[in-house]
C-alpha positions as CSV (number, residue, x, y, z in Angstrom):
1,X,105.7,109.2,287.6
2,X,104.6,112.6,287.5
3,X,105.2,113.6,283.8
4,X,103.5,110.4,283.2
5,X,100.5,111.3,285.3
6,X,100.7,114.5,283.7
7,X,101.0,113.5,280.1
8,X,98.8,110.0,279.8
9,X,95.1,111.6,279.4
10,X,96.6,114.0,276.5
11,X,98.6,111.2,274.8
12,X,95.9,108.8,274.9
13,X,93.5,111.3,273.3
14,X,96.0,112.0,270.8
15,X,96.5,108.0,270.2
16,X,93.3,107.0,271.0
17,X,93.8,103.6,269.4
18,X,97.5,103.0,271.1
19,X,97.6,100.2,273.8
20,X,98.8,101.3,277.6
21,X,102.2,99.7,276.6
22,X,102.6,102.1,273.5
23,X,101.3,105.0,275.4
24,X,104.4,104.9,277.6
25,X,106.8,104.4,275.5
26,X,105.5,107.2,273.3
27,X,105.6,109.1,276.8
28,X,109.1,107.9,277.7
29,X,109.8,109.5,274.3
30,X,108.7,112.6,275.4
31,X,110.3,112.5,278.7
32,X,113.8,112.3,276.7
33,X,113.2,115.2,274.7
34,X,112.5,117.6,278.0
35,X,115.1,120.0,279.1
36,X,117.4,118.7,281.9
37,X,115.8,121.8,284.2
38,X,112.5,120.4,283.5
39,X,113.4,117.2,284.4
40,X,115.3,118.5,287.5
41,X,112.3,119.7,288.9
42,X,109.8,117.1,288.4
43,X,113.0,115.1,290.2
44,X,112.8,117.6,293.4
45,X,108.5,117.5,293.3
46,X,108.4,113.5,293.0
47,X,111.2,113.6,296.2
48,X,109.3,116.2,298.2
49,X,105.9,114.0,297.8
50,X,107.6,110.7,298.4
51,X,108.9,112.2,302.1
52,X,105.6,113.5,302.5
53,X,104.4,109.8,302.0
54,X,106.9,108.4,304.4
55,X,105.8,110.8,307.0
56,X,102.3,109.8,306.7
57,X,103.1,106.3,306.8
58,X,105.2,106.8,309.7
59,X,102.4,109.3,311.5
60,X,99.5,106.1,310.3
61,X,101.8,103.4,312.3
62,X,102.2,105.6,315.6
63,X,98.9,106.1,316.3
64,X,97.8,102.3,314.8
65,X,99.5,100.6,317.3
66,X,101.8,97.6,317.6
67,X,99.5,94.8,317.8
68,X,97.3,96.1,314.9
69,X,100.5,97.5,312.8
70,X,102.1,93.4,313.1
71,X,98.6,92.3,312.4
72,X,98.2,94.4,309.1
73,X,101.6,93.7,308.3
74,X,100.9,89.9,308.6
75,X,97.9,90.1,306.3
76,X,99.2,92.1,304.0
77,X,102.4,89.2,303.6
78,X,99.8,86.7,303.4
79,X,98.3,88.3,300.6
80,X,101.4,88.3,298.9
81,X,102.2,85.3,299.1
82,X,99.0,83.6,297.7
83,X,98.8,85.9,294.8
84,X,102.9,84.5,294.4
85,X,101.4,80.8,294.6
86,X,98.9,81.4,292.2
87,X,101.2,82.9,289.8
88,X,103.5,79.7,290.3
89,X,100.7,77.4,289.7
90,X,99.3,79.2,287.0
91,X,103.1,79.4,285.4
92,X,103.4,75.2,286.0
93,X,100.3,74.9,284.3
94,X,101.5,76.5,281.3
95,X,105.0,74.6,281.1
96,X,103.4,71.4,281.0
97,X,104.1,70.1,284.9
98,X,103.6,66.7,285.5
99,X,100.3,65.9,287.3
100,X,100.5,64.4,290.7
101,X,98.6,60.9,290.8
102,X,95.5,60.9,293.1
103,X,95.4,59.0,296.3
104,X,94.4,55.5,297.6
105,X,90.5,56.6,297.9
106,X,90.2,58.5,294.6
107,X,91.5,55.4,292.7
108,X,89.1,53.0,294.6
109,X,86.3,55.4,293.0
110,X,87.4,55.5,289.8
111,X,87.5,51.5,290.2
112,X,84.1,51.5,291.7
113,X,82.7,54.2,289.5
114,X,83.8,51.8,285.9
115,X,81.8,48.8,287.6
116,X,78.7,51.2,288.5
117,X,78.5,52.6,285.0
118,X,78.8,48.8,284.0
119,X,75.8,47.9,286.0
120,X,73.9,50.8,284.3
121,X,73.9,53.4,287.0
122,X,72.8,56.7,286.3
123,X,75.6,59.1,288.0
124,X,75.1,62.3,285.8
125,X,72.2,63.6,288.0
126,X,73.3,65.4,291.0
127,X,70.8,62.9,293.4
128,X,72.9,59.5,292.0
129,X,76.1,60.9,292.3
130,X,75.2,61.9,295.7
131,X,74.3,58.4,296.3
132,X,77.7,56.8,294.7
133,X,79.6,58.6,296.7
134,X,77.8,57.8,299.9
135,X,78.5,54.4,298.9
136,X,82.1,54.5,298.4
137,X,82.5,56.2,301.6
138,X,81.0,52.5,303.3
139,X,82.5,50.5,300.8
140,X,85.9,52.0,301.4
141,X,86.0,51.5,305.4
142,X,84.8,48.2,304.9
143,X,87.8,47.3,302.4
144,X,90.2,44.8,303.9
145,X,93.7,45.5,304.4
146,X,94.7,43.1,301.7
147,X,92.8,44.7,299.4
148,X,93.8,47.8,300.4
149,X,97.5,46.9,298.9
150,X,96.2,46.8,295.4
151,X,95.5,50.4,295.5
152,X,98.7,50.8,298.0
153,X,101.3,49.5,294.8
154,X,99.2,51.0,292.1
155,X,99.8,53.9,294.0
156,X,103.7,53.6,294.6
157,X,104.5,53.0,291.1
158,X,102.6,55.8,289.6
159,X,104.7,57.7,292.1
160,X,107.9,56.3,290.8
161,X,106.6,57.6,287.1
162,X,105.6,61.1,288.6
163,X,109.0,61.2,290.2
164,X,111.0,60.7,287.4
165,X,109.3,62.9,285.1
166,X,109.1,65.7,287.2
167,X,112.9,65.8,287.3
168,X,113.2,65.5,283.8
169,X,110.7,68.4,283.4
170,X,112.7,70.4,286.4
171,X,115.5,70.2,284.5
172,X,114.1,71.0,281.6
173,X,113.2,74.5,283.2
174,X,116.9,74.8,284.3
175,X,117.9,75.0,281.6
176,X,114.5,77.5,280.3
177,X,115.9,79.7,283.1
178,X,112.9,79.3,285.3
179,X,114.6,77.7,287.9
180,X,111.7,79.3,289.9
181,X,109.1,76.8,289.3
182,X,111.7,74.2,290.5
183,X,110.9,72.5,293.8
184,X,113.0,74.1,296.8
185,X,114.1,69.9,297.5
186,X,115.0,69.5,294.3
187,X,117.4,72.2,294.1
188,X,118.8,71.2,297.3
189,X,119.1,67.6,295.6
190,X,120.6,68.6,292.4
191,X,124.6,68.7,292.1
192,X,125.4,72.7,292.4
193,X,127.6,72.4,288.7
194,X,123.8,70.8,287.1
195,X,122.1,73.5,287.9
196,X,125.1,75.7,286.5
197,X,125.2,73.8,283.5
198,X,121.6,74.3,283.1
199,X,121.9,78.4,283.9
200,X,124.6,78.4,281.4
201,X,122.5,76.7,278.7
202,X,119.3,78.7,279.2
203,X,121.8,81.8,277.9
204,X,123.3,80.4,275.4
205,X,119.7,79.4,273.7
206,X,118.9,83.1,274.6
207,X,122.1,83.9,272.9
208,X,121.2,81.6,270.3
209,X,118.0,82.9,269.3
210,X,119.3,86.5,269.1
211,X,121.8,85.3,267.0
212,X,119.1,83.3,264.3
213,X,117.0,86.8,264.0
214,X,120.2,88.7,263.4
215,X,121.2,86.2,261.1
216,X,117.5,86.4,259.1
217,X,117.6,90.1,259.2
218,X,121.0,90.1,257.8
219,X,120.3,87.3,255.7
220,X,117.8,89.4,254.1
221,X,119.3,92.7,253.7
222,X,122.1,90.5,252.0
223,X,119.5,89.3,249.5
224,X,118.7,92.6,248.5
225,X,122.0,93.7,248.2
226,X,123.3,90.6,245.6
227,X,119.9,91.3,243.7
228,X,121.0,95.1,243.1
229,X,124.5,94.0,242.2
230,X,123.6,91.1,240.2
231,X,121.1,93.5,238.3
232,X,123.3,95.9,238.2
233,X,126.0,93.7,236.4
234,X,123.9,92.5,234.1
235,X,123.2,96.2,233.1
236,X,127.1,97.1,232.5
237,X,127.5,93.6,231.1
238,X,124.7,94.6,228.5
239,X,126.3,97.8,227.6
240,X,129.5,96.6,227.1
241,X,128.3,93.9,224.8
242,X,126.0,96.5,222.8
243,X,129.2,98.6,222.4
244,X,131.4,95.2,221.5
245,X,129.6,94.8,218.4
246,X,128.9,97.6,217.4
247,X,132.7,98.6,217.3
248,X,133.1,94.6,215.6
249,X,130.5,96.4,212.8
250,X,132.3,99.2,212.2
251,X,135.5,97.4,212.0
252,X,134.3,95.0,209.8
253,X,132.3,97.5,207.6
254,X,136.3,99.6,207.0
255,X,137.6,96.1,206.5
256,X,135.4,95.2,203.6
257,X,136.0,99.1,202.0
258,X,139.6,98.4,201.8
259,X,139.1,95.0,200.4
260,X,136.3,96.2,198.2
């Protein structure tokens, strides 16, 4: 860390057009080319300033206080884990999860907001949305129990469809090894030799992609290979047949002299 503190500003003055990632790997370059007694002591500086960190820390939580050290230690945790679920949400979105239907009330709006449009209600203004929805609110706690189970079995079987593509699509990232965006029941759930079976085929389409850019790469340096040994054949082949006849000539140039 320190050689890379020390080294950044020049390198990126240097490579003023290189991306972070570049930078430090051009510095990790550089870092291999030091002398082991150079690297020895930026080893004993980064270990004397990481003890005098630790002594800090430990000087900061004496004189904090136990209540307030749990306290800070709880919100920092808490922080962590939102940024964790928004990371896991924001990963889901990306493979394609399955959306969760909505609930009992939001499908009696959609419902009620078809036969409103219908009627020629305005709802794009913020005043006569205001309104619908003031509206559904009565409407709603007026609705009869019997009318309530409409909503209650379009509900349940819109469930059932969520439920079985969500295990498809958990088991589909199984086998992607990101068994981290599978639900914690599921995994419970799921027979310990699927998930396995789906560890073991996430490597082997690792494995097998490897293998296909290998195989292009090779496939290619192949090609140019034959091409120089095909061309190159044809040059000898050439040769040879140039030479053929012109020793057939000559041979049948002394043949005609002794007929002759």
């Amino acid at each position: 860390m320190l050689f890379k503190k020390e080294m950044t500003p020049e390198v990126m003055k240097q490579y003023p057009e290189a991306s972070m990632i570049e930078a430090a790997r051009k510095i990790g370059e550089l870092y291999k080319q030091l002398p082991e007694e150079k690297k020895l002591t930026l080893k004993e500086e980064a270990d004397k300033l990481f003890d005098d960190y630790q002594h800090q820390v430990k000087y900061w939580e004496i004189n904090m206080g136990s209540n307030k050290l749990e306290q800070f230690k709880q919100d920092v945790k808490n922080k962590r884990d939102i940024r964790k679920k928004k990371k896991r949400k924001k990963l889901m979105k990306e493979n394609n999860k399955p959306l969760r239907p909505p609930g009992l009330y939001t499908l009696f709006i959609r419902d009620a907001r078809k036969t409103a449009l219908r009627s020629g209600k305005k709802l794009e203004t913020k005043a006569g949305a205001r309104e619908f929805f003031a509206e559904c609110g009565k409407k709603w706690k007026q609705v009869s129990e019997e009318e309530k189970q409409h909503y209650v079995k379009l509900f349940a079987k819109q469930i059932e469809d969520f439920q079985e593509k969500m295990l498809v699509w958990e088991k589909g990232m199984i086998e992607a090894g990101k068994e981290s965006l599978v639900r914690k029941k599921t995994r419970q759930e799921m027979n310990k030799d699927t998930i396995e079976e789906g560890q073991v085929k996430a490597k082997a389409n690792k494995k097998g992609t490897i293998t296909k850019r290998k195989a292009k790469v090779k496939s290619t340096s192949s090609k140019g290979k034959v091409k120089v040994e095909t061309t190159g054949t044809k040059g000898i082949t050439s040769v040879g047949s140039t030479r053929t006849k012109s020793k057939t000539k000559v041979d049948s140039t002394k043949t005609k002299g002794k007929n002759k």
